[in-house]
N, C-alpha and C positions, 0 to 999 in steps of 0.2 A: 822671257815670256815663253812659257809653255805651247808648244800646239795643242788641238786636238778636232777632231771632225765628229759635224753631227750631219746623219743622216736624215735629211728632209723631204717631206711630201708635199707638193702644193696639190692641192685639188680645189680650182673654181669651177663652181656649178651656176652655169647662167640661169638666169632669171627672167631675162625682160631684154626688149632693144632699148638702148634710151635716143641714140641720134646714129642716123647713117649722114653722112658727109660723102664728099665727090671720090675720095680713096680711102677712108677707113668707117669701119663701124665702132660704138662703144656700147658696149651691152653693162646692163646689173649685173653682176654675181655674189656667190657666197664664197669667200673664202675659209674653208676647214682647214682646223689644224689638231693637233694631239688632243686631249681629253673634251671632247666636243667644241674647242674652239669655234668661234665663227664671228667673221666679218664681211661688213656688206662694204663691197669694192666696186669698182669701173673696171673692165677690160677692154682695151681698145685694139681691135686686129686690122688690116690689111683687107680691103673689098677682094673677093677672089681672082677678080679680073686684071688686080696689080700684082699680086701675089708671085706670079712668077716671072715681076722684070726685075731684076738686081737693081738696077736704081731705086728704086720703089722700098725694096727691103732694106739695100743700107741705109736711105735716109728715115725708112721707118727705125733702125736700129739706131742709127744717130742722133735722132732726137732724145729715145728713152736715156743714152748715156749723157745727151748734153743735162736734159731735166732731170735727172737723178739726184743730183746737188743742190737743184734750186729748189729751197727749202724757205719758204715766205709764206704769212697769209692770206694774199692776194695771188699766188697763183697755186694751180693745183698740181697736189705733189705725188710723183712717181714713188712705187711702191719697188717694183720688180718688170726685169724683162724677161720671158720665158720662150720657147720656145715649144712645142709638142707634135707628132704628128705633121711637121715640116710646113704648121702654122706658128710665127711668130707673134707673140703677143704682148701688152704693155700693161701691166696692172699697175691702177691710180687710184687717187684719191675719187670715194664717190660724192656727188654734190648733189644734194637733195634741193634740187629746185629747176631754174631754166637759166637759159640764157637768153641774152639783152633778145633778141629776135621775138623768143617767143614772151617776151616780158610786155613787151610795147603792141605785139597782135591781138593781147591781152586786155592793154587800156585801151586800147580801139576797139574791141569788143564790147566793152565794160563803159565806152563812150565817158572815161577817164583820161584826166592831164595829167601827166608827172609835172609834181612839184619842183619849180627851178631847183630848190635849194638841194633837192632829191639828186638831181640829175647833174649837178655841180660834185655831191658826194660820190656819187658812183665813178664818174671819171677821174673822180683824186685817188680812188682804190686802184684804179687801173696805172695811173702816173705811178703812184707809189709802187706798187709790182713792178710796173717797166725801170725805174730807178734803180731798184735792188738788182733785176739784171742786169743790166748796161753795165754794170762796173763788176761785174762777177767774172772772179781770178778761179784759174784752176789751184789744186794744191801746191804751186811751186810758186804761186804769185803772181802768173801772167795773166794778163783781161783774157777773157775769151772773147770778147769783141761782139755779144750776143745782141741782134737785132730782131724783132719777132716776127717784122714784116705779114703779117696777118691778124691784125688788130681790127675788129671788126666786130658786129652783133654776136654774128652765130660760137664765137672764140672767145665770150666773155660772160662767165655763167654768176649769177645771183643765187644764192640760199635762202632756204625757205628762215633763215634765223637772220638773212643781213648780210652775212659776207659776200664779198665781191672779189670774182677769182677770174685771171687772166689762164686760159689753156689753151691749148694745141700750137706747141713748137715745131709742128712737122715740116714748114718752109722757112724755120730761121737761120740765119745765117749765123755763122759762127766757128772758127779756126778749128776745124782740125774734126767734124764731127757731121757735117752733111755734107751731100755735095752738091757746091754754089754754082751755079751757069746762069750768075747774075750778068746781064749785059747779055746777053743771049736768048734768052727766055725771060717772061714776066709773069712772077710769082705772086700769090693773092689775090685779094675780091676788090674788084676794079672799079668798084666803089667807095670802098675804103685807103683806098694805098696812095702814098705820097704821089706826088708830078713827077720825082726822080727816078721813083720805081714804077709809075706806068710809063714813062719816056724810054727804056731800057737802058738809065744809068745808074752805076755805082752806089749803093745806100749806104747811110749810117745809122747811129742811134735818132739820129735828127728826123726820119723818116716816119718811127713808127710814133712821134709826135703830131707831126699832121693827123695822122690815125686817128690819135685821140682826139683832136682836135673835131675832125668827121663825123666822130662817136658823140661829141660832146653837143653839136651842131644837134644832130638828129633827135638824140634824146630831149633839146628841149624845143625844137621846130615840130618834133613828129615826124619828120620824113626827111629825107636822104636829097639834099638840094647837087647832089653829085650824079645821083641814081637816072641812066639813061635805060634807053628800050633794050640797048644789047653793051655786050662790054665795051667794043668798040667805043660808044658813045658815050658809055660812064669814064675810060680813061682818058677822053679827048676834054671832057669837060672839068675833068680831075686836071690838063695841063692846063686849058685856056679859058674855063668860066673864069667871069672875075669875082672875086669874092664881095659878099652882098656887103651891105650894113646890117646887123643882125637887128638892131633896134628896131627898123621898119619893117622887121618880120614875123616879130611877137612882144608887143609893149612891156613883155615882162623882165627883157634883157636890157641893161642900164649900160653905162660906159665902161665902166668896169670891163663886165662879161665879154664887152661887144670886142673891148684889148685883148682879154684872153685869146678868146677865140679868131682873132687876127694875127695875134703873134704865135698859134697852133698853126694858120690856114695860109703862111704866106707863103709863097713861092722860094724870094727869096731866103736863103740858108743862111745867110749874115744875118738876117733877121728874128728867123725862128727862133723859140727858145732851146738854148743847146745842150740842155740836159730836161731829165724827165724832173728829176729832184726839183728845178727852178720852177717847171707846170706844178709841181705836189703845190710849193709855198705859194706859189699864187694861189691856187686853187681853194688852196686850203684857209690863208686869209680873208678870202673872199666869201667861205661861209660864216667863218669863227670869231672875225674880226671886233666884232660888237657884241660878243655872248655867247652862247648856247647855239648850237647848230644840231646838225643832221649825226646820227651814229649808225651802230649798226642795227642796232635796237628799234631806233627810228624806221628803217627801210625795213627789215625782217615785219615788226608790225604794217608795214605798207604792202607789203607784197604778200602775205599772207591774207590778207581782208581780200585784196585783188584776186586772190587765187581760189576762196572760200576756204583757206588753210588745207589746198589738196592739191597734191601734182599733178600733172596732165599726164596719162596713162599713154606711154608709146606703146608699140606694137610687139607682140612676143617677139624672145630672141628664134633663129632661126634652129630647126631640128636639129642638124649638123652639130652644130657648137652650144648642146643641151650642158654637157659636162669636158671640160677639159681637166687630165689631170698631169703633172708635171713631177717626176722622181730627181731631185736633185742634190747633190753632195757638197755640203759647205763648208770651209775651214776657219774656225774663228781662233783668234791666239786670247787664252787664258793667262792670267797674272799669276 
């Protein structure tokens, strides 16, 4: 195999904020490239106020290299990590649409119910993604041991076409690529996180199934029966509420569901379902069993009408980071 090196220019021209989060931002931009190229991307950088604690930047770096590989439809995929100006940055996949958050502020507005079978679909997207990591080998064949521990509204975006993408690995755990002070500190939305991970114990894959399970809950009750006035109260009630009957909470959840969502929400770990893949085929039985169900086509037409077919306009990106541009040297080997 030959070498040879091309010299490349990234240049992203931001556009727009689309979300600020607790430590980073993710802005629109245009990515340019030779003979008028251009693509519309996500950039996600570091709040400035993290920016200069080395914790902060290696696990912002540790995430881009763990998601670099994970390459699935359900979650969104890392393009490049850069650097310029001694702002480090992650260019992604951009998702034309919202996330679970602002999807649901939406049918509350619009004084709309998401349809069961709607809300069954959307979390088999997300199981399905979480599957595909949980058992994701580096190049030599070993797990990485990937748990995403932030399974949650605001980390789980809908397209205005239907797809349903699981993002933001910035607190996942995983060999060799962030740094864990699990047992020490407790990571995530203390509303969504297992009992194991708000009690400050040791997590597995087993964890970010509760998540789902949380997520799953919400989407078809409407509201977060976890969600207290302050964290404190959401992860006390995350160890010791007892988990409901779902059936006595919305006549539209059968036995079925009501199993689902108990063998997502149990405390017990012998009980839980111990892989994501086991939640997909339940999940997914339970729409498809008897015929025709929900696709993406289904939900893309849903959420579209919901929306008037127009995105919710975030707020310009900020002056500062109008244009980043990035001069970088690449070696690729030729045949």
């Amino acid at each position: 195999m030959a070498l040879f090196t091309i010299q490349n220019e990234f240049r992203y021209e931001i556009t727009r904020k689309i979300f600020e989060g607790g430590m980073g931002i993710v802005y629109e931009a245009d990515q340019h490239g030779a003979r008028d190229f251009v693509k519309r991307v996500a950039i996600k950088i570091i709040r400035p106020n993290y920016a200069s604690q080395k914790m902060f930047i290696e696990n912002f770096i540790g995430e881009a290299k763990l998601v670099a590989d994970l390459i699935h439809t359900n979650i969104v995929q890392t393009y490049h990590l850069g650097e310029t100006n001694g702002v480090a940055f992650i260019c992604m996949e951009l998702i034309r649409g919202v996330n679970l958050e602002q999807f649901t502020h939406q049918l509350s507005d619009r004084k709309r119910v998401l349809p069961k079978e709607l809300g069954v679909f959307i979390t088999s997207r997300i199981a399905r993604g979480l599957a595909y990591a949980h058992v994701k080998a580096d190049k030599d064949g070993r797990p990485l041991g990937i748990v995403h521990r932030d399974v949650s509204f605001k980390n789980i975006m809908i397209a205005f076409e239907g797809d349903v993408k699981l993002t933001d690995f910035g607190i996942a755990k995983a060999k060799g690529f962030l740094t864990d002070q699990e047992g020490e500190v407790v990571a995530g939305k203390p509303d969504y996180m297992s009992p194991e991970q708000a009690d400050f114990q040791v997590t597995d894959k087993r964890s970010d199934i509760f998540s789902v399970g949380v997520v799953l809950a919400h989407l078809l009750l409407g509201r977060n029966i976890f969600k207290g006035s302050t964290a404190e109260e959401s992860r006390n009630r995350i160890i010791n509420q007892p988990i409901p009957d779902f059936r006595s909470l919305d006549p539209r959840i059968d036995d079925k569901l009501n199993d689902i969502l108990h063998h997502c929400l149990t405390r017990d770990l012998s009980r839980r379902y111990a892989t994501a893949d086991q939640l997909l085929t339940e999940l997914e039985y339970y729409i498809y069993h008897s015929g025709y169900g929900p696709t993406n086509e289904t939900l893309g037409k849903f959420i579209r009408e919901l929306f008037g077919q127009a995105a919710p306009k975030p707020a310009l990106a900020d002056p500062q980071f109008k244009t980043i541009v990035l001069d970088e040297t690449a070696r690729y080997k030729s045949p």
